[in-house]
MARBA-3410 file (N, C-alpha, C, O; in Angstrom, 1 decimal):
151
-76.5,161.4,-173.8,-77.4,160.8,-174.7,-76.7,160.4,-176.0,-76.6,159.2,-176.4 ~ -76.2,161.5,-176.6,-75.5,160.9,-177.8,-74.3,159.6,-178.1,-74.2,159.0,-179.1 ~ -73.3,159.4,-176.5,-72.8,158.2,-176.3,-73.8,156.9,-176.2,-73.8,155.9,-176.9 ~ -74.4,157.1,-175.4,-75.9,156.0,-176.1,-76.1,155.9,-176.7,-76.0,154.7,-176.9 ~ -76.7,156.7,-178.0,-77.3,156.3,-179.1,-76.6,156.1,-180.5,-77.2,156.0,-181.6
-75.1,156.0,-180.1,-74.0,154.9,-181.4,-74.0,154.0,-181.4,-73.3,153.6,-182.3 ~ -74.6,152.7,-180.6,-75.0,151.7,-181.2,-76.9,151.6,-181.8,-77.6,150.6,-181.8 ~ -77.2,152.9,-182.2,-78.6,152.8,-182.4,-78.4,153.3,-183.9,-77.6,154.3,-184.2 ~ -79.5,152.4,-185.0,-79.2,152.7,-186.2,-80.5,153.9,-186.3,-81.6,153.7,-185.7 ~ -80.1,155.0,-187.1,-81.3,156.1,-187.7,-81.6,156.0,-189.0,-80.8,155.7,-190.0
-83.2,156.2,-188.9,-83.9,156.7,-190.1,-84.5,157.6,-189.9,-85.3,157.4,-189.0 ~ -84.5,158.6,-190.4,-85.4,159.9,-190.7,-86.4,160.0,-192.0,-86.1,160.2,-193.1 ~ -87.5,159.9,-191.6,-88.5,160.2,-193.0,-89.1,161.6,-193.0,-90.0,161.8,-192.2 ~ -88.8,162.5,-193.8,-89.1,163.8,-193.7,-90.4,163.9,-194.8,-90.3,163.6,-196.0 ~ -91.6,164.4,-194.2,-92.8,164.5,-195.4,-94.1,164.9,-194.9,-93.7,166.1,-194.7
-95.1,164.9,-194.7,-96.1,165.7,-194.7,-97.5,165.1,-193.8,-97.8,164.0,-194.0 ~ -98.2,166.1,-192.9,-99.6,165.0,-192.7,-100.4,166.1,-192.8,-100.2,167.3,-192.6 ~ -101.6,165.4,-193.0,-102.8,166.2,-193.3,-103.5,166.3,-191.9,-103.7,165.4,-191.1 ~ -104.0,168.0,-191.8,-104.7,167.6,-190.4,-106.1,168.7,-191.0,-106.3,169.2,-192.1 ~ -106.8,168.7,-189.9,-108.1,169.2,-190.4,-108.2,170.0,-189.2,-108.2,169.7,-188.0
-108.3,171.7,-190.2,-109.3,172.2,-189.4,-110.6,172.9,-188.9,-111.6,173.0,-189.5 ~ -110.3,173.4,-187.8,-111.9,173.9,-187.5,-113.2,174.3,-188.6,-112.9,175.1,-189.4 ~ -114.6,173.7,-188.6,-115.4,174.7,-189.1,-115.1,176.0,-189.3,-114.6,176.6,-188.4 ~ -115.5,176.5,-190.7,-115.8,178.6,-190.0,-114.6,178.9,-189.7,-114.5,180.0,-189.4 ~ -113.3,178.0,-189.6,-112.0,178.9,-189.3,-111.4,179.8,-190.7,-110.9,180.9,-190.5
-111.5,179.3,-191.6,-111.0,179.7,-192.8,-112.5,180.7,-193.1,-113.6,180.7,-192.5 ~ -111.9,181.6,-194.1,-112.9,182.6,-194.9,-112.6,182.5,-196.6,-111.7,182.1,-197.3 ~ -113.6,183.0,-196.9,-113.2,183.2,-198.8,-112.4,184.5,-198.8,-112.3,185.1,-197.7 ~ -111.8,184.8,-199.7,-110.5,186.3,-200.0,-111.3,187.3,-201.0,-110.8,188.3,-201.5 ~ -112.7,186.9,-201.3,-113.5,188.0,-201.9,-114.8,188.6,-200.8,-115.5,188.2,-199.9
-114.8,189.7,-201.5,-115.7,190.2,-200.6,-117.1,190.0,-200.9,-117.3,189.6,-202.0 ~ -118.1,190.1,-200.2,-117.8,190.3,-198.4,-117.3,188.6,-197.5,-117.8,187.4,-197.5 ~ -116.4,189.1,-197.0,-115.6,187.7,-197.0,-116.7,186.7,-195.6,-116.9,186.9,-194.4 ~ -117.0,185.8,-196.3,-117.6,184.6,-195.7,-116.7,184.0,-195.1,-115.5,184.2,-195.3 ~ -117.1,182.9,-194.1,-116.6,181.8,-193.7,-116.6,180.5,-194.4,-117.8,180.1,-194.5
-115.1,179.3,-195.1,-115.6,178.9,-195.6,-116.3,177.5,-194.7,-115.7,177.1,-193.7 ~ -117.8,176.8,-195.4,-118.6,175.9,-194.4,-118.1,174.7,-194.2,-118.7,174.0,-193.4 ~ -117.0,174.2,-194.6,-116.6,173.3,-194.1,-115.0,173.4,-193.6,-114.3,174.4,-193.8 ~ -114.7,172.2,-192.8,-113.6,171.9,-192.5,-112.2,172.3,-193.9,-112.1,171.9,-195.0 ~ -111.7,172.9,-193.3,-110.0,172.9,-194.3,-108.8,172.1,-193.7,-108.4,172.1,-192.5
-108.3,171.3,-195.2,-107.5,169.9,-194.9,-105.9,171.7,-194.3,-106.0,172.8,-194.8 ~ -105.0,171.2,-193.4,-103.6,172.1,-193.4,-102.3,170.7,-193.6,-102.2,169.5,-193.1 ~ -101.6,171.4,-194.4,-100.7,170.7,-194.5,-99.7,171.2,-193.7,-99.4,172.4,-193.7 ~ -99.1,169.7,-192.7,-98.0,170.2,-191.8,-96.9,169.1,-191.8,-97.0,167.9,-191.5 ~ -95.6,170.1,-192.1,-94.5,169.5,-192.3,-94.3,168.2,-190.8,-94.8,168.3,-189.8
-93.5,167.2,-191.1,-93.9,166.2,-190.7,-92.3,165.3,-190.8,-91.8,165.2,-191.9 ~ -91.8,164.9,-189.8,-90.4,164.1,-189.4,-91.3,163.1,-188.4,-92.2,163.1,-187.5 ~ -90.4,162.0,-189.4,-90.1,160.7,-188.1,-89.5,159.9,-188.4,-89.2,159.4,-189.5 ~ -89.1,159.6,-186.8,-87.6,159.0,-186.7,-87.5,157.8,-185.7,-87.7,157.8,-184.5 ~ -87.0,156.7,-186.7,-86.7,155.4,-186.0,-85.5,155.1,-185.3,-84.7,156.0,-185.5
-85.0,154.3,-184.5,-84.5,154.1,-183.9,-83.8,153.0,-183.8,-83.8,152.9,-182.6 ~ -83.2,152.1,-184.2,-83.2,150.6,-183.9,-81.7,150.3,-183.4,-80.6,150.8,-183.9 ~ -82.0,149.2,-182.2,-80.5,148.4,-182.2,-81.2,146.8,-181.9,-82.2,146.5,-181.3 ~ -80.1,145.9,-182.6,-80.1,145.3,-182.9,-79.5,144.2,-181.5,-79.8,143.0,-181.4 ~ -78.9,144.6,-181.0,-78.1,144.0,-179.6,-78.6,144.4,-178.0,-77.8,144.2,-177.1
-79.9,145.0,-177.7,-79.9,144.9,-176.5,-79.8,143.9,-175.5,-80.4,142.8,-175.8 ~ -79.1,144.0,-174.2,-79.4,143.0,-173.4,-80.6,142.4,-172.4,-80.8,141.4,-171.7 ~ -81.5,143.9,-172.7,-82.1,144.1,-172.0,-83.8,145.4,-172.6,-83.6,146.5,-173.3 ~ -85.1,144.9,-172.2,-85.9,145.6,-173.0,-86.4,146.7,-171.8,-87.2,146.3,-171.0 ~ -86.0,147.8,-171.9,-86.5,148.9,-171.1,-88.3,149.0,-171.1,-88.9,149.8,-171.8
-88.9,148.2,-170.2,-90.6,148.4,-170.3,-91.5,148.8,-169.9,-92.6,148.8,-170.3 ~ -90.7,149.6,-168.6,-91.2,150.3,-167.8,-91.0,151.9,-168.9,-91.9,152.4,-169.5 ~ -89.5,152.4,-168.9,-89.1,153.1,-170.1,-90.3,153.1,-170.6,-91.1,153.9,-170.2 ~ -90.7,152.3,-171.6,-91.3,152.6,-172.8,-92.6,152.7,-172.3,-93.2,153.6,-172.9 ~ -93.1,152.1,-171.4,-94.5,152.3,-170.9,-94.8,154.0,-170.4,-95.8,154.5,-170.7
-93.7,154.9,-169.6,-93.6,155.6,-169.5,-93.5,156.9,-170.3,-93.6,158.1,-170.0 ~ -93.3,156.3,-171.3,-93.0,157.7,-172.2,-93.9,157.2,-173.7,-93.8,157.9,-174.7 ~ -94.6,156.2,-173.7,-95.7,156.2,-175.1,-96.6,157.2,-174.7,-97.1,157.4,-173.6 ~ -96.8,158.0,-176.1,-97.9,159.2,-175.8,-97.8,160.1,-175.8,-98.6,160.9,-176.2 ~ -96.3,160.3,-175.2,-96.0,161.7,-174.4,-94.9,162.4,-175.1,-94.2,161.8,-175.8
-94.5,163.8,-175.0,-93.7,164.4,-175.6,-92.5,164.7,-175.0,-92.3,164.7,-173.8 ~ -91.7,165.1,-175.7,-90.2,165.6,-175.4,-90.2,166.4,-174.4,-90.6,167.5,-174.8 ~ -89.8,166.3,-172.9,-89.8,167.8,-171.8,-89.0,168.7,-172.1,-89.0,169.7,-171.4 ~ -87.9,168.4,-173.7,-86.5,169.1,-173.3,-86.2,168.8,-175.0,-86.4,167.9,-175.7 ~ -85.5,170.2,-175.4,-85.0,169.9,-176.6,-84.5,168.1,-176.8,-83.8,167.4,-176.1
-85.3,167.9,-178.1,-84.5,166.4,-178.5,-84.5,166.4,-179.9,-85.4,166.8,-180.7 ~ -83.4,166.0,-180.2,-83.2,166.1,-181.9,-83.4,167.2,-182.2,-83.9,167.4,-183.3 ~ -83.1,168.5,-181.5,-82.7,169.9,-182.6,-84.1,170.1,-182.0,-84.1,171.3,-181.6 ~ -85.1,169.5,-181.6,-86.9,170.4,-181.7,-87.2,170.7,-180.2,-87.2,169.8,-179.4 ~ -87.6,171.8,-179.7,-88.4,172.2,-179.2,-89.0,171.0,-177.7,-89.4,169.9,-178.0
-89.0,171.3,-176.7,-90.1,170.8,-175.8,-91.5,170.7,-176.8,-91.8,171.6,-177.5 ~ -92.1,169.4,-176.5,-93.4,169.5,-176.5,-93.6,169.2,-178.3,-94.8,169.2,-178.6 ~ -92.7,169.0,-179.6,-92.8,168.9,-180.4,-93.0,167.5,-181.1,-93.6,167.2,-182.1 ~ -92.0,166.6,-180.1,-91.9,164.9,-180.9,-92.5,164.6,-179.5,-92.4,165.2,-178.4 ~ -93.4,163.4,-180.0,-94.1,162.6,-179.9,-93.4,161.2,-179.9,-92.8,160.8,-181.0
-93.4,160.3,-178.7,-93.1,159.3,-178.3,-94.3,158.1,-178.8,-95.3,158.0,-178.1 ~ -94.3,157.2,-179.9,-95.6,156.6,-180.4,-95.4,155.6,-180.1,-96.4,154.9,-180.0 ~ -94.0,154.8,-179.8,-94.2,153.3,-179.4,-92.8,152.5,-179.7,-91.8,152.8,-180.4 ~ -93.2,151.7,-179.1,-91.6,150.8,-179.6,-92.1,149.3,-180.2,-93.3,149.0,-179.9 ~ -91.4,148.5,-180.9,-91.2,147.3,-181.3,-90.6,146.6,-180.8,-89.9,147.2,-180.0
-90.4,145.0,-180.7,-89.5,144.6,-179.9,-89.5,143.1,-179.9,-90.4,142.4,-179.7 ~ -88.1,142.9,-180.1,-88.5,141.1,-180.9,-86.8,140.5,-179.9,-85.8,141.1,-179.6 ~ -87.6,138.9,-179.5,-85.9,139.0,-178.8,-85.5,137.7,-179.6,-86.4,137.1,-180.2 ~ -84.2,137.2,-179.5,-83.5,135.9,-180.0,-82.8,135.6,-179.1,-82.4,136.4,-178.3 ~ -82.4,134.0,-178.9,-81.5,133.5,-178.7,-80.8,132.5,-179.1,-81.1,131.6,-179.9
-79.7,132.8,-178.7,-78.6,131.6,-179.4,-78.6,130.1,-178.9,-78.9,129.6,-177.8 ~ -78.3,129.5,-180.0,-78.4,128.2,-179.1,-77.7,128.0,-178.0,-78.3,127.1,-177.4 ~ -76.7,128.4,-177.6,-76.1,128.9,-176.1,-76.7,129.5,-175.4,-76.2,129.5,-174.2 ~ -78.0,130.2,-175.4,-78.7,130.4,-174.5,-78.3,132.1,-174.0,-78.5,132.7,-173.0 ~ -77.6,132.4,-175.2,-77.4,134.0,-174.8,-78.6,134.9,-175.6,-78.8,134.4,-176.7
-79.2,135.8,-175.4,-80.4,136.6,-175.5,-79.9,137.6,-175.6,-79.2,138.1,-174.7 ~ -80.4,138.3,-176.9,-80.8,139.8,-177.3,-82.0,140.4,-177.3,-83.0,139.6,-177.3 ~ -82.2,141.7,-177.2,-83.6,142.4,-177.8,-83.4,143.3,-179.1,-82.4,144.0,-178.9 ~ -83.9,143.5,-180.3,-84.2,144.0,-181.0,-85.6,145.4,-180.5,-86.9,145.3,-180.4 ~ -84.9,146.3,-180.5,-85.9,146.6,-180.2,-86.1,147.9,-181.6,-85.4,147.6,-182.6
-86.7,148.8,-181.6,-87.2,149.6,-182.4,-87.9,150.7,-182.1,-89.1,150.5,-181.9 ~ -87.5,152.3,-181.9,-88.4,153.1,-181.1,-88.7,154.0,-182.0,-87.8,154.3,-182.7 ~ -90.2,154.9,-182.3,-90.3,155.3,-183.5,-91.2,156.5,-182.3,-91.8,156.5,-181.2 ~ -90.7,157.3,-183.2,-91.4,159.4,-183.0,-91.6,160.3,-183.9,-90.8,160.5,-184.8 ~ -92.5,161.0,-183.7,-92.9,162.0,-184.7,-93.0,163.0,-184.2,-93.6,163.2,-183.1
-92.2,164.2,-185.1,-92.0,165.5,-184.6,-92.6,166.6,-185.8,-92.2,166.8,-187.0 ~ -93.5,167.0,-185.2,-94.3,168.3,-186.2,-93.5,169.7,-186.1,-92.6,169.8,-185.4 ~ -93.8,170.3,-186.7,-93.3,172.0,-186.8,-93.9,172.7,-185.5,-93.2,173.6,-185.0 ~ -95.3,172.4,-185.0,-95.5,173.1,-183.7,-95.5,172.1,-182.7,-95.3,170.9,-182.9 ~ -95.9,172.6,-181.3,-96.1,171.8,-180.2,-97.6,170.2,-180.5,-98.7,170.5,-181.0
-97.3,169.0,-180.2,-98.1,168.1,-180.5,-99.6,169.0,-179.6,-100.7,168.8,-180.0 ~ -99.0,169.9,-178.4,-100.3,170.3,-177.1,-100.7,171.7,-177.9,-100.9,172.7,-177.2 ~ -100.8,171.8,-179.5,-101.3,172.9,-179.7,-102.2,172.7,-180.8,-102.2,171.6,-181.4 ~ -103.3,174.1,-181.2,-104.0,173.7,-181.9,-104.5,175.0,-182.6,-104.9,176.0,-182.0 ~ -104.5,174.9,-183.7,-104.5,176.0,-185.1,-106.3,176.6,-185.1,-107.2,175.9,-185.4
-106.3,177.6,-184.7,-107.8,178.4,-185.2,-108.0,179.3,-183.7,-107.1,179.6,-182.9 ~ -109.1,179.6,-183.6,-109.8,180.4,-182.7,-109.0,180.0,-181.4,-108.5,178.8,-181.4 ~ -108.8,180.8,-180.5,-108.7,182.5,-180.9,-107.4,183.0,-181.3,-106.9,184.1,-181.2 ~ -106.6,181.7,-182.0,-105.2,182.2,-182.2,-105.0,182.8,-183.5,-103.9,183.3,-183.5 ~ -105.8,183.0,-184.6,-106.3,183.6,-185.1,-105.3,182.7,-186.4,-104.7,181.7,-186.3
-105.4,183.8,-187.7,-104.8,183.2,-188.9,-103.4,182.5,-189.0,-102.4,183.1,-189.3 ~ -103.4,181.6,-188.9,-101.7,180.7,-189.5,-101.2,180.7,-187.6,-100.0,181.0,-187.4 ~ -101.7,180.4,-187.0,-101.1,180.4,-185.5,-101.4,179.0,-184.9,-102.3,178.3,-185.3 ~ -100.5,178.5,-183.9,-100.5,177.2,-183.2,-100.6,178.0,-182.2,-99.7,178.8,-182.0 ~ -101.8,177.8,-181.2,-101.9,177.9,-179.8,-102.2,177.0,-178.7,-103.3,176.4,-178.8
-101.3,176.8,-177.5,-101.5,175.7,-177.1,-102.5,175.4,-176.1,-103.0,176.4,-175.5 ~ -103.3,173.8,-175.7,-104.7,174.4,-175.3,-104.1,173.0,-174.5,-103.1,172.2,-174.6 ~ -105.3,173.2,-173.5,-105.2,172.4,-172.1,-106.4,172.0,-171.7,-107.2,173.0,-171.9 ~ -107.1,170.8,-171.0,-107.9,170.7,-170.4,-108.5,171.7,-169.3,-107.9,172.7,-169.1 ~ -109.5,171.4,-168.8,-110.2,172.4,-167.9,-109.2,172.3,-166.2,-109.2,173.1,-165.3
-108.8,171.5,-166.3,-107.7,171.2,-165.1,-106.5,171.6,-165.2,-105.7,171.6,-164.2 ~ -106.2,172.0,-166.5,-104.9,172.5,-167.0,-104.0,171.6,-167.3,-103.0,171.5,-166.5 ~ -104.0,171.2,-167.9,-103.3,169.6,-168.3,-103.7,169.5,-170.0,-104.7,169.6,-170.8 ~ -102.2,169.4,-170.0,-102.2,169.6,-171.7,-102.7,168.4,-172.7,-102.5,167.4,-172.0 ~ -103.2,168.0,-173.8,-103.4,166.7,-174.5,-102.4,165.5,-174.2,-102.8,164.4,-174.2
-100.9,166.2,-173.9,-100.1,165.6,-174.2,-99.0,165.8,-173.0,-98.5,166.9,-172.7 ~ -98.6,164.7,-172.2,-98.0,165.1,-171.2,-96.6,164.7,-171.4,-96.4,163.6,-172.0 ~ -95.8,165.4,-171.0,-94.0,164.9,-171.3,-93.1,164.1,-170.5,-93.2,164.1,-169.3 ~ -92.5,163.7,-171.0,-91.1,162.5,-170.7,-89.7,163.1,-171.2,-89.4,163.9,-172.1 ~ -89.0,162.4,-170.2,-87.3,162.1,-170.7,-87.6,161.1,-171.6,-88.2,160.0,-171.3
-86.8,161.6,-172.8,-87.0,160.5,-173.7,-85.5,160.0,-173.5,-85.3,158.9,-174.0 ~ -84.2,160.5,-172.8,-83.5,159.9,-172.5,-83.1,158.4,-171.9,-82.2,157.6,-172.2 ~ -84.1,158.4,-171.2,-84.7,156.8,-170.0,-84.5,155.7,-171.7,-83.8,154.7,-171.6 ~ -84.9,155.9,-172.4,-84.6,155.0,-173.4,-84.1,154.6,-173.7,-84.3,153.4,-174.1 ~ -82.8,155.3,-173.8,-81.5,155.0,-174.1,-80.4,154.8,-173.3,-79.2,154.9,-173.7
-80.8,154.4,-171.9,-79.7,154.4,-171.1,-79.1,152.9,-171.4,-78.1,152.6,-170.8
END
């Protein structure tokens, strides 16, 4: 992968998103401790990372169709299975007046501090990410090689 990705320029934006959670998950810290009634905003650390080259010969579409949505199966970029999020690609082509053709493309992901297939409150109780699944067992978020991208 990393011989791949030297002709790919990086940006990293490291900063913050707001997520909301559960009713009744939080409490007041005086007694007798209530629940508080509404939703609480959590602040969670927040990376994302572009991708671009400027010279493809070719736009991987199947690739990209394959892996929008879905998460990392396998450490990528230093994180965890299951933490970056594959959100989409860009993709612009030119040609020369010779008739030779590039793609521009642009692949952009976001990687949280916990798994994208997890989710903060009951019954994982205070400051926990626990991961949750449909009734079929099938997580929010299903995973890819995000390698296929860069081949």
């Amino acid at each position: 992968l990393e011989a791949n990705m030297q002709r790919w320029d990086e940006v990293h934006e490291y900063g913050l998103e707001m997520l909301t959670g559960a009713s009744g998950e939080f409490v007041w810290t005086v007694e007798p401790l209530r629940p508080v009634g509404e939703s609480v905003g959590l602040v969670v650390p927040l990376t994302v990372y572009t991708f671009t080259s400027a010279a493809e010969p070719e736009l991987r579409r199947d690739a990209i169709r394959n892996a929008r949505g879905k998460v990392n199966d396998a450490t990528w970029m230093g994180a965890p299975a299951g933490y970056v999020l594959f959100e989409g690609a860009s993709a612009r082509r030119t040609t020369t007046s010779q008739g030779v053709g590039a793609w521009e493309i642009t692949y952009r992901f976001r990687e949280l501090d916990h798994s994208h297939n997890a989710y903060h409150g009951r019954p994982a109780g205070a400051g926990r990410w626990e991961l949750i699944e449909d009734q079929y067992g099938n997580p929010p978020h299903a995973s890819a090689d995000f390698r296929t991208l860069f081949v």
